[in-house]
C-alpha atoms as one frame of an Amber mdcrd trajectory, in Angstrom:
protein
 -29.729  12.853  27.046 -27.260  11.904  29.645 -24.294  14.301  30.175 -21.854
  11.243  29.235 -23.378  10.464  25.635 -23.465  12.790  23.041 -25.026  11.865
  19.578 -22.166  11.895  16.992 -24.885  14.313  15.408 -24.512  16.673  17.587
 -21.497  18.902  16.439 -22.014  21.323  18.858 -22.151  18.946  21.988 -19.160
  17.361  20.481 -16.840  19.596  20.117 -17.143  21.172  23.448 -16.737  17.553
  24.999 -13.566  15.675  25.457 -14.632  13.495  23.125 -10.903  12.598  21.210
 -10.392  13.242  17.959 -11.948  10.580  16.006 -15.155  11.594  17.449 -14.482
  15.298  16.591 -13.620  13.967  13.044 -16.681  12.118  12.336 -19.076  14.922
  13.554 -17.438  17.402  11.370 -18.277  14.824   8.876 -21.638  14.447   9.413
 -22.127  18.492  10.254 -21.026  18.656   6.444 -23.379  15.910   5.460 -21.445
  13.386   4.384 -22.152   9.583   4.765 -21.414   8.490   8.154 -22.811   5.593
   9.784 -25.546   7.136  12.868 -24.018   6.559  16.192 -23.133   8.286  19.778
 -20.396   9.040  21.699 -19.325   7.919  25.764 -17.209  10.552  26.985 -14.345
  10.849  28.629 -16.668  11.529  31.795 -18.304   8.403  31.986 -14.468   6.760
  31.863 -13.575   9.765  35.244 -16.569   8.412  37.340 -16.114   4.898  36.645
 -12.658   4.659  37.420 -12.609   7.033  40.423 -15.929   4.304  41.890 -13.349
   1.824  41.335  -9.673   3.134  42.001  -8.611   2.399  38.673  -6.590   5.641
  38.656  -4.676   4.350  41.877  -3.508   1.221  41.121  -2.152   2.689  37.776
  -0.229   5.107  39.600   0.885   2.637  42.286   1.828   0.258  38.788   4.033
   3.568  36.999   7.115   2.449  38.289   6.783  -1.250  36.984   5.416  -0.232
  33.324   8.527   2.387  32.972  11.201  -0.589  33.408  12.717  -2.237  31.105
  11.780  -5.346  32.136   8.952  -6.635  29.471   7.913  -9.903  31.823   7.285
  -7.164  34.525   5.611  -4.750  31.620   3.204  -7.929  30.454   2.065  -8.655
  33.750   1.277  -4.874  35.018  -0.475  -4.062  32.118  -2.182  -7.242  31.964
  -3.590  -6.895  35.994  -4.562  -2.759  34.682  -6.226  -4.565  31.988  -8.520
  -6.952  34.070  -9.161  -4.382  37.032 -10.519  -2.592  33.944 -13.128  -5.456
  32.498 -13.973  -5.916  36.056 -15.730  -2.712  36.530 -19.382  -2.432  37.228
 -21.436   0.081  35.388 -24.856   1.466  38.128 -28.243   0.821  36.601 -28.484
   4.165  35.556 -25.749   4.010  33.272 -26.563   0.982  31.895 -29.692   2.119
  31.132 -28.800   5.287  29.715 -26.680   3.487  27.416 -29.311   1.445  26.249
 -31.470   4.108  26.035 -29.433   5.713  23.403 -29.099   2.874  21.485 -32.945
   2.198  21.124 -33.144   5.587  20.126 -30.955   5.607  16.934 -32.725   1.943
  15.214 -36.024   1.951  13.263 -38.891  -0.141  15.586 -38.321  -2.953  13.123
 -34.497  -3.054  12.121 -32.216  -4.779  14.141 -28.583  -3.494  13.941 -25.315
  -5.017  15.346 -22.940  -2.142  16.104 -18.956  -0.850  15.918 -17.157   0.020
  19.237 -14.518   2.383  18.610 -11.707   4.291  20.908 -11.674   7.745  20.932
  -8.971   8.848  22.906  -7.288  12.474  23.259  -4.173  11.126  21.719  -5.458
   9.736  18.644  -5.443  10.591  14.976  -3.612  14.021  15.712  -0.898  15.377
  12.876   2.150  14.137  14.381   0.775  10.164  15.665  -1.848   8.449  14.151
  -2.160   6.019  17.228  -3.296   3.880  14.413  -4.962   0.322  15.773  -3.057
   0.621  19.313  -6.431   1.031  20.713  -8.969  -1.706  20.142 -11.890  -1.761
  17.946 -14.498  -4.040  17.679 -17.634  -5.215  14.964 -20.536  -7.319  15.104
 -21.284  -6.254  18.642 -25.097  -6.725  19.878 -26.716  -4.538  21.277 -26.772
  -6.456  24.409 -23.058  -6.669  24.621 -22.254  -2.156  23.871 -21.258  -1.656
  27.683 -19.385  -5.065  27.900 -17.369  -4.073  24.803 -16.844  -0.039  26.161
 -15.060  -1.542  29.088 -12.723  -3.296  26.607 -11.962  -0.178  24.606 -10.999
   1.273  27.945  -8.568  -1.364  28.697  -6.955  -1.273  25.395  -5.023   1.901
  26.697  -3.132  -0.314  28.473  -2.306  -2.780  25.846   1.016  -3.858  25.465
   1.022  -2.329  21.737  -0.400   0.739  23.212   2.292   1.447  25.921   5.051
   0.453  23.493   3.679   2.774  21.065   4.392   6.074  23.360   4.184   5.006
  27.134   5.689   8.430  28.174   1.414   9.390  27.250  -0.277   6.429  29.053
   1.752   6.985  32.435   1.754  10.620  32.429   0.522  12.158  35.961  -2.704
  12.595  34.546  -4.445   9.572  32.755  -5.389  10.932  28.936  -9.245  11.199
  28.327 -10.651   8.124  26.692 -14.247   8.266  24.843 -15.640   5.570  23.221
 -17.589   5.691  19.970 -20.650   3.303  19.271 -22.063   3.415  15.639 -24.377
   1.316  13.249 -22.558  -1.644  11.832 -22.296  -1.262   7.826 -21.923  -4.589
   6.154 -19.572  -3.101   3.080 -19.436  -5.084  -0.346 -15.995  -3.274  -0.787
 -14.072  -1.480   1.689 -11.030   0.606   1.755  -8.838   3.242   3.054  -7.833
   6.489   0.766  -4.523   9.196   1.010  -6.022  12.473  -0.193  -2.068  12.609
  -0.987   0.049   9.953  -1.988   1.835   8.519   0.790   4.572   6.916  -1.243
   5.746   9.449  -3.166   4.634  12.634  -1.690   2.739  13.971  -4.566   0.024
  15.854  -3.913  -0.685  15.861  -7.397  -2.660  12.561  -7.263  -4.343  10.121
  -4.827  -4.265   6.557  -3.601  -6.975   3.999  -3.202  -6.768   0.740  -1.972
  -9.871  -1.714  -1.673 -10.894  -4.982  -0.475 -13.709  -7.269  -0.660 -16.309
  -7.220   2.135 -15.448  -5.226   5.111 -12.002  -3.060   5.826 -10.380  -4.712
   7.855  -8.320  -6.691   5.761  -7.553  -3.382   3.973  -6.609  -1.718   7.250
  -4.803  -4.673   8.919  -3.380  -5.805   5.990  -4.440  -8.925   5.821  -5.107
  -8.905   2.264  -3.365  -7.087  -0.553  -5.549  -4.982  -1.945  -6.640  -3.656
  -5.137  -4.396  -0.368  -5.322  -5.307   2.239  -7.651  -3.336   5.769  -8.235
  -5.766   8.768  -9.643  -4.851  11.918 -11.036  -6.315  14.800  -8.886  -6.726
  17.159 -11.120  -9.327  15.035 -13.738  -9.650  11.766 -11.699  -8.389   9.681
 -14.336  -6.928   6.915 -13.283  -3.456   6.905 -13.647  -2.023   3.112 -12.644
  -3.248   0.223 -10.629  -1.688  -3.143  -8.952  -3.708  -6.006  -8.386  -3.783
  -7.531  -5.085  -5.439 -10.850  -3.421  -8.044 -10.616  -5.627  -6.102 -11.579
  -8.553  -6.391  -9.290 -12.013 -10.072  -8.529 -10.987 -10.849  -4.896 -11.419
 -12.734  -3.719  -8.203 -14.187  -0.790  -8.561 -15.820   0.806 -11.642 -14.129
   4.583 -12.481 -17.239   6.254 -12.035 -17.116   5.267  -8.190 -13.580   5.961
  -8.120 -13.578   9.177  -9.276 -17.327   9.882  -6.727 -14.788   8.369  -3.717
 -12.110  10.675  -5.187 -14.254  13.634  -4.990 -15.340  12.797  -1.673 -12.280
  12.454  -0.023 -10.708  15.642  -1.275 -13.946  17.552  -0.075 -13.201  15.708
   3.039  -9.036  17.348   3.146 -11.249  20.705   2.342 -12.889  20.497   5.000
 -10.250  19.454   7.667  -7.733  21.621   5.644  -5.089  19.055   6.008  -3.883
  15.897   3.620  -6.366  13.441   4.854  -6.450   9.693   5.368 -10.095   8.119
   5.219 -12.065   5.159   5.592 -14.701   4.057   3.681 -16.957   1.125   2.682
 -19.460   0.923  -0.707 -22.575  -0.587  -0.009 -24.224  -1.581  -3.859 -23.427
   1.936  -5.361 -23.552   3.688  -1.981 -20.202   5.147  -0.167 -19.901   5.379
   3.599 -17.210   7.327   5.750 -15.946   5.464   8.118 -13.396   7.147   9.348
 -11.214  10.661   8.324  -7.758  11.968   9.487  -4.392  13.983   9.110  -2.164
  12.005   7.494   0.868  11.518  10.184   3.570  10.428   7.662   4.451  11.302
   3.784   8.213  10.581   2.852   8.923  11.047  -1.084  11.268   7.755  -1.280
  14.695   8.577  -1.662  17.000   7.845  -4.500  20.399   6.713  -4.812  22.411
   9.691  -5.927  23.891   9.253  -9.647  27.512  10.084  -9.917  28.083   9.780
 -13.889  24.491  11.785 -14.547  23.406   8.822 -16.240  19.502   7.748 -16.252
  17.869   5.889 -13.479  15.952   3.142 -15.330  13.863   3.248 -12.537  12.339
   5.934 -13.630  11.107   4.302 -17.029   9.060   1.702 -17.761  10.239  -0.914
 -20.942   7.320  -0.845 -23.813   9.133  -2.922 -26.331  11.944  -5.280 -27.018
  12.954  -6.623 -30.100  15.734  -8.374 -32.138  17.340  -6.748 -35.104  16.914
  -3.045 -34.359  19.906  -0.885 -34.513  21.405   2.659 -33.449  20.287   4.526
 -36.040  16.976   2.999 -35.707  17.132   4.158 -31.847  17.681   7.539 -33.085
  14.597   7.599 -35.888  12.561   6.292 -32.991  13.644   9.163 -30.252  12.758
  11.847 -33.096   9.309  10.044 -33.976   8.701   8.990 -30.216  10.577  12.199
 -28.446   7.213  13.281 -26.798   6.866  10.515 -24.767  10.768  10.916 -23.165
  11.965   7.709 -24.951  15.061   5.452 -24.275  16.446   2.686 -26.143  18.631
   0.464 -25.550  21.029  -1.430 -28.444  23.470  -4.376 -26.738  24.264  -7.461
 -28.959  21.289  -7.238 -31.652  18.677  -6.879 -28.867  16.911  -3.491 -28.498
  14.952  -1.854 -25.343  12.511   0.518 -25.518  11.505   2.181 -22.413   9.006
   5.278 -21.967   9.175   8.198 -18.822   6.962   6.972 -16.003   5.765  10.720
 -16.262   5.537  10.704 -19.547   3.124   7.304 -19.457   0.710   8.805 -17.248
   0.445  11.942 -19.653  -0.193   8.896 -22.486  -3.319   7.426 -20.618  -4.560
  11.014 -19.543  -3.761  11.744 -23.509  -6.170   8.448 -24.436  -8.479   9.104
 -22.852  -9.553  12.252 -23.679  -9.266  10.911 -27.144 -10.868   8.105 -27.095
 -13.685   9.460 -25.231 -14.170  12.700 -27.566 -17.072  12.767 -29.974 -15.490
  12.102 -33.204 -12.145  12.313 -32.053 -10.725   8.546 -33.298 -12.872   9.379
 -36.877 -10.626  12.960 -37.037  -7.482  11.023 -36.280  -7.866   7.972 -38.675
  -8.733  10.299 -41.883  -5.882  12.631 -40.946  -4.081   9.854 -41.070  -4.983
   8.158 -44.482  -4.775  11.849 -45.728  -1.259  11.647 -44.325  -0.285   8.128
 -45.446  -1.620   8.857 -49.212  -0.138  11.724 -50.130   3.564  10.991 -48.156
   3.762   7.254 -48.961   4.378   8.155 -53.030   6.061  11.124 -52.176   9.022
   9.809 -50.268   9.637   6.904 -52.863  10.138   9.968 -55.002  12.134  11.451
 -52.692  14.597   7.972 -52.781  14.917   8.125 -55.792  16.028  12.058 -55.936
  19.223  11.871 -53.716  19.553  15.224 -52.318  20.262  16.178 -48.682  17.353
  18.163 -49.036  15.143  14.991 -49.830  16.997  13.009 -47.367  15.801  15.317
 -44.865  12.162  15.481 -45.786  12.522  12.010 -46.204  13.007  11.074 -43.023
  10.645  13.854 -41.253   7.872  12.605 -42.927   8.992   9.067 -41.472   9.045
  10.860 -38.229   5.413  11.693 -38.638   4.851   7.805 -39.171   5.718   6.794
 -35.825   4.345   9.591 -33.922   0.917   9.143 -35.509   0.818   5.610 -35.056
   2.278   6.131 -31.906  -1.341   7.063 -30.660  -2.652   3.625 -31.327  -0.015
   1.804 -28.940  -0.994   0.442 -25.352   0.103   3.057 -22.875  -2.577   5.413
 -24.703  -5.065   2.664 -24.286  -3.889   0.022 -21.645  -5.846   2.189 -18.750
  -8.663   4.130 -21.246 -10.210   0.663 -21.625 -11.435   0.204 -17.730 -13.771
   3.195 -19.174 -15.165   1.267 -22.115 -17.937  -0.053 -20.147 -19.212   3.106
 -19.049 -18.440   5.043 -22.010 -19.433   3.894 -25.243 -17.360   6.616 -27.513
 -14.607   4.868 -25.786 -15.510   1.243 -26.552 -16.281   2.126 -30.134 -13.136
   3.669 -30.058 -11.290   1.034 -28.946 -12.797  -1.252 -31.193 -11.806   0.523
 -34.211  -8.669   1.432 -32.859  -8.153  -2.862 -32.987  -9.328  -2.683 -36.950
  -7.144   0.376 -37.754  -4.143  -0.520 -36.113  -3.642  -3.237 -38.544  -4.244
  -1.507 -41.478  -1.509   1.298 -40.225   0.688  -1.115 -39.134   1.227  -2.453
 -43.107   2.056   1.015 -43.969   4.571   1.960 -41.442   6.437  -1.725 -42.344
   6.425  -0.866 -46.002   7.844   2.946 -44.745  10.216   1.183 -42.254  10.473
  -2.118 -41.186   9.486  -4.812 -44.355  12.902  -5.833 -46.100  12.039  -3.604
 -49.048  10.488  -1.031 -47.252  10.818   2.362 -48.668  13.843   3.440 -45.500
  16.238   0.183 -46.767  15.783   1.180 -50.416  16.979   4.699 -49.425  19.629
   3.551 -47.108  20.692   1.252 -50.662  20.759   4.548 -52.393  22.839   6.171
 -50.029  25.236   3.492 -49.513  25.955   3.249 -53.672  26.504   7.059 -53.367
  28.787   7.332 -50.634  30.344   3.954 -50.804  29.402   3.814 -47.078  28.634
  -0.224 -45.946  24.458  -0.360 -44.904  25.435  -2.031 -41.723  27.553   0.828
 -41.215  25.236   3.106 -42.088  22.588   1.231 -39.858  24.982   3.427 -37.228
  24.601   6.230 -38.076  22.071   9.306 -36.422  20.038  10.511 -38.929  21.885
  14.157 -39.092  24.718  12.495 -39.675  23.249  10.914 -42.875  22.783  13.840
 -44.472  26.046  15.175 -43.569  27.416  12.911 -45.658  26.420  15.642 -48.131
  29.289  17.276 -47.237  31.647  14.765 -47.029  31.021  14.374 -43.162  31.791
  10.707 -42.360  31.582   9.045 -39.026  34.757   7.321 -38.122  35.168   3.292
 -37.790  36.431   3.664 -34.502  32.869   5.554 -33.077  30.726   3.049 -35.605
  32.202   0.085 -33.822  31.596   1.708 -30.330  27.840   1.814 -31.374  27.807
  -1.842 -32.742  28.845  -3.155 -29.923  26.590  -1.343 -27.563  24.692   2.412
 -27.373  22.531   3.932 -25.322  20.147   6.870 -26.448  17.288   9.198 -24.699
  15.245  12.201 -25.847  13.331  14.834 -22.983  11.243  16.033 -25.903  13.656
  18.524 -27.035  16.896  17.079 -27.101  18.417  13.891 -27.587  21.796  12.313
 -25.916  23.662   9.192 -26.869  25.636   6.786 -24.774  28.290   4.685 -26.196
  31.790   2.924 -24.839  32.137   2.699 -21.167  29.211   4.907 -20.524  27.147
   2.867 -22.192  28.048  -0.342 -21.438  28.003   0.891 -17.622  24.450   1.985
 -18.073  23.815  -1.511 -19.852  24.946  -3.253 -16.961  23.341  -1.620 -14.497
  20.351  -2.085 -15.981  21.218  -5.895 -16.453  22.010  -6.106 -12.672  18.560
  -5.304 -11.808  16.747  -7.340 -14.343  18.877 -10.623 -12.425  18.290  -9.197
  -8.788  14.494  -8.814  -9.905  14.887 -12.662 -11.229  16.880 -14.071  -8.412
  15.213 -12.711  -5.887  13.977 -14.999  -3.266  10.967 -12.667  -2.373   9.704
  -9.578  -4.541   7.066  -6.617  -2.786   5.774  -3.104  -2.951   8.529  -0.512
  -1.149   6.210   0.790   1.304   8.710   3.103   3.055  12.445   3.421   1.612
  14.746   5.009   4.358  18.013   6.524   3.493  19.732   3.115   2.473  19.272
   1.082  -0.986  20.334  -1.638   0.309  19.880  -3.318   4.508  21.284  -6.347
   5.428  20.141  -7.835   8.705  19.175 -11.557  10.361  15.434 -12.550   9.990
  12.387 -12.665  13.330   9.856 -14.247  11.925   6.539 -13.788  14.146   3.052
 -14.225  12.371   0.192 -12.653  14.358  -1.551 -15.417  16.364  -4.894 -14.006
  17.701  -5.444 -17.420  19.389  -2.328 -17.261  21.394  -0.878 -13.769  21.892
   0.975 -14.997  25.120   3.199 -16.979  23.011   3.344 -14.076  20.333   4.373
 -11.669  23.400   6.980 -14.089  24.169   8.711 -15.036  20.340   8.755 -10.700
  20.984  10.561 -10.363  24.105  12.931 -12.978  22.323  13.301 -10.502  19.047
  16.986  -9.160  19.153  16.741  -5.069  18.478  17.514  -4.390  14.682  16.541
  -7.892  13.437  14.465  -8.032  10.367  10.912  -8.383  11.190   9.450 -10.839
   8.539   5.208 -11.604   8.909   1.999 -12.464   6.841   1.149  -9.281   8.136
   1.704  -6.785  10.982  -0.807  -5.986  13.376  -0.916  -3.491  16.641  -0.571
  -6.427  18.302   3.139  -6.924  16.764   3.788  -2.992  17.833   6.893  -4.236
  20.345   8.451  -6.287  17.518   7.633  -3.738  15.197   9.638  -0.931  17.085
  12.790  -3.365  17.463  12.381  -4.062  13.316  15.467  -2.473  11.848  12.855
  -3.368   8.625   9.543  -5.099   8.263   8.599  -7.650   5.381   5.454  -8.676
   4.843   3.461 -11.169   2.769  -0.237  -9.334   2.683  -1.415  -5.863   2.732
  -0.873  -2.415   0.534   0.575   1.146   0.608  -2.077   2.186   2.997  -2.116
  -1.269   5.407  -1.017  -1.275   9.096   2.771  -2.223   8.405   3.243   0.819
   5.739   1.706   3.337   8.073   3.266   2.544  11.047   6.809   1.958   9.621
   6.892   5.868   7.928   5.637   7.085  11.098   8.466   5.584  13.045  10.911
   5.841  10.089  11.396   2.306   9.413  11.768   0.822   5.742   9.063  -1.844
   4.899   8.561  -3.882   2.004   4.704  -5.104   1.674   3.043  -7.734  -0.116
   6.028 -10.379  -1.315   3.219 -12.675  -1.166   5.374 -16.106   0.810   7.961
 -14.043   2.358   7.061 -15.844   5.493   6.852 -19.280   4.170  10.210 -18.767
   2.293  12.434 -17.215   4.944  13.192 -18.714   8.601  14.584 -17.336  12.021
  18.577 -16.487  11.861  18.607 -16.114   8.156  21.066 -13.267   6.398  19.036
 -11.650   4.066  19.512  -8.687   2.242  16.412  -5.915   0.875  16.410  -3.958
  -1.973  14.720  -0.712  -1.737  14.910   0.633  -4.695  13.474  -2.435  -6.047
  11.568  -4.251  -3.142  13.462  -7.325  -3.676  15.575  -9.435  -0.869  17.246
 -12.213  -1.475  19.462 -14.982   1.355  23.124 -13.876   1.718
């Protein structure tokens, strides 16, 4: 084998050749036997002796002084006559033929492949920059065209999204090494990247996938918006998931979710860092593409909360009804308490809103369930053990009226809720993408839609029918203590049996909770809002509800910043890979700080991208080009708003939300 190619096999060979890191990445990879698409490396050397033959290194240093100015006309043009003086090298028949060689060796007499050629430079995929796409890669290449294509990789360093990206590297003294990779093409059915950690959040505890149709590169480029799925690392369950492009079509079946899952965290094992990676699924079959450090993990940063009032951020609504009252708020947060509850009374409409923590411990909850031997059979006779002994028990207990009874009363009507609790949709909203692959679970599931009925006529003739056993005691209560039900209705549930001892709740704090209350359990104890506290919680709530519905354009957060809220004057540039002269140009027009707004962003739109006080875009996920690059360079970034570009034009006043993802005209 020539000194300048090294098999991507060869671990050895590869790490004691200046090879770059992706190279080094995907021979670790394939030292540990993973899945990684045969291929070779061209070193670094090859690049030295061609470029010494042809003085390539001299006319970039005789060019330094023009690509340093600030002058991006003069920056265009230098880097585009680097560029050609690049393509316009000649490989000797030796190393044309040693390059063919190499590819002849790694195909089957009878398969004919088309190939990937990939930059490896020094400076990519390290810990602090990802160099992510500044480099160009290309698919589909014949065999015929590898050396034609190698040349091209070379001249990428001296792209303009390359130089923009950290020029003080490409015009150092000494040119950085620059390998190029050359693998087997693999046509994916579904392709995607995967953070080992989650990028949005920080939390190591679980992992993101995103996945497209077909090949990555939509994924990667984000010119699609992908399937995103969040698992839990510690069980692989999956834990939520946003549709993208695709429409509500679910991608990927667990099973290979949680086989990608394992593989990529034996992948951050391996390179004992948080890992970004790659892949592609071919029928049932996962390839590597591609593994490395993750540059860039920002937990998103909240607004600070002066009053220690909730964030309803942090919750997501389950229910919403008419009718419902305080007291029924408070029932609810002693029957519901494990799941971190919040309700919401305001003018005869009530809210009920569930943790975001506490819903991923429901669907890790269901599913171990629904997916136990025997497990839905143990809870439904527990249940009709429950309901048949308490149901004539408690109208005894109305008609005994004790504050002892009262009590037991209403924990038994605690025990109502929490055990039909189990049947609701955040235990089984995510346990059904399992149902196909686990038949416990779909039998489950389907008696869980028979039971549920049945449960649901005793808990309305406990609770919620007009003479359900609750407003017959309530009657009781009222005759005894002369209190009005309606203002009884407001009253917590301890406070009804203080009445007891002649405890009564003044008219002043009843008509405070009439008008409008707030209250919240954390599993242990409960706190109520009314008044101003409440009706400033109320409000804030109601604000975002109309921002959400106003909103001109609504996304994914991708990167928050420090700021809520960024006000700024629209640059709308779409990539244009059919005229990226013009596209160079709308950038040298693009005012520093204006709001970059695009179907997508691409290392082609690097320049506008580091002017972008933000970045909007209509396509692409939590993992696409746009979300990387703007929490590597700090910038916030809202991603797939769908018609952001169609809706907004150049000089508009707009105005992001990002704790929401919304902006809206100003």
């Amino acid at each position: 084998m020539n000194n300048y190619i090294v098999m991507l096999s060869n671990y050895r060979r590869i790490l004691g050749e200046d090879t770059g890191g992706k190279a080094c990445g995907l021979a670790q990879l394939l030292q540990a036997k993973f899945n990684v698409p045969d291929g070779f490396v061209i070193t670094s050397e090859l690049q030295q002796i061609v470029f010494d033959r042809h003085s390539i290194l001299d006319l970039i240093k005789n060019e330094i002084d023009k690509i340093r100015s600030n002058n991006f006309a003069e920056i265009s043009n230098t880097a585009k006559r680097i560029r050609n003086s690049i393509l316009n090298v000649k490989f000797t028949y030796e190393e044309l033929a040693a390059i063919n060689n190499t590819i002849r060796d790694i195909i089957s007499t009878n398969d004919k492949y088309t190939y990937a050629v990939r930059s490896s430079g020094s400076v990519e995929d390290g810990f602090l920059n990802s160099w992510a796409g500044q480099f160009d890669s290309f698919l589909d290449v014949r065999d015929e065209d590898v050396p034609t294509y190698i040349k091209h990789c070379w001249a990428s360093m001296f792209g303009l999204r390359a130089i923009q990206y950290n020029s003080d590297i490409l015009i150092n003294k000494k040119l950085p090494s620059f390998s190029v990779i050359i693998q087997k093409m693999i046509y994916g059915d579904i392709s995607g990247i995967a953070f080992s950690v989650d990028p949005i959040t920080g939390d190591a505890s679980n992992i993101r996938i995103e996945a497209v149709a077909g090949t990555g590169v939509k994924a990667v480029g984000g010119q699609e918006t992908p399937y995103s799925v969040v698992l839990a690392r510690e069980d692989g369950l999956i834990l939520k998931r946003i549709f993208g492009s695709q429409g509500r079509v679910e991608l990927i079946q667990p099973s290979i979710l949680r086989e990608l899952m394992d593989i990529v965290l034996k992948i951050e094992t391996l390179f004992n860092t948080p890992i970004d990676v790659e892949w592609t699924i071919t029928g049932s079959k996962i390839h590597i593409l591609q593994a490395r450090p993750i540059t860039a993990s920002q937990k998103l940063q909240k607004k600070n909360d002066t009053n220690s009032l909730p964030d309803i951020l942090d919750y997501q609504m389950t229910f919403k009804v008419t009718g419902l009252g305080f007291m029924f708020a408070d029932l609810l947060c002693h029957g519901f308490g494990y799941l971190h509850p919040l309700f919401i009374c305001n003018k005869g409409e009530f809210l009920q809103y569930f943790t975001n923590e506490r819903m991923e411990y429901a669907a890790r909850f269901g599913h171990r369930w629904l997916s136990t031997p025997g497990g839905f059979e143990e809870y439904k006779q527990e249940f009709i053990i429950f309901h048949n002994k308490s149901f004539e028990y408690m109208k005894m207990l109305i008609e005994n009226i004790l504050a002892d009874n009262v009590r037991i009363f209403y924990e038994l009507l605690y025990q109502y809720f929490i055990r039909y609790s189990k049947m609701d949709f955040q235990f089984t909203n995510l346990t059904f993408l399992y149902a196909k692959e686990n038949h416990i679970i779909a039998e489950s599931l389907n008696n869980i839609s028979v039971f549920k009925d049945i449960a649901r006529i005793w808990v309305n003739a406990v609770s919620i029918n007009d003479d359900c056993l609750l407003n017959r005691l309530l009657s009781n209560l009222s005759e005894k203590f002369k209190v009005s039900i309606e203002d009884m209705q407001n009253y917590k549930i301890s406070e009804i049996v203080n009445l007891f001892d002649n405890e009564y709740v003044s008219y002043e704090e009843l008509n405070l909770r009439k008008d409008a209350s707030v209250a919240m359990s954390n599993g242990y104890n409960i706190k109520y809002y009314t008044g101003e506290l409440a009706n400033t919680f109320i409000s804030r709530v109601k604000a975002i509800y109309e921002s959400q519905a106003s909103a001109d354009i609504i996304g994914q957060v991708a990167n928050r910043g420090e700021m809520q809220y960024i006000t700024g004057t629209v640059r709308l540039i779409n990539v244009d890979y059919g005229n990226l002269e013009q596209m160079e140009k709308e950038m040298l027009n693009m005012n520093q700080s204006e709001i970059l707004v695009s179907e997508f962003t691409s290392p082609e739109l690097m320049i506008a991208c580091k002017k972008a006080k933000a970045i909007i875009t209509d396509l692409g996920g939590m993992l696409s080009h746009a979300a990387i690059v703007s929490r590597e360079m700090g910038i916030p970034c809202i991603v797939g708003t769908e018609h952001a570009s169609r809706s907004f034009k150049n000089g508009d006043n707009i105005r992001i939300d990002l704790d929401l993802g919304t902006v809206k005209i100003i």
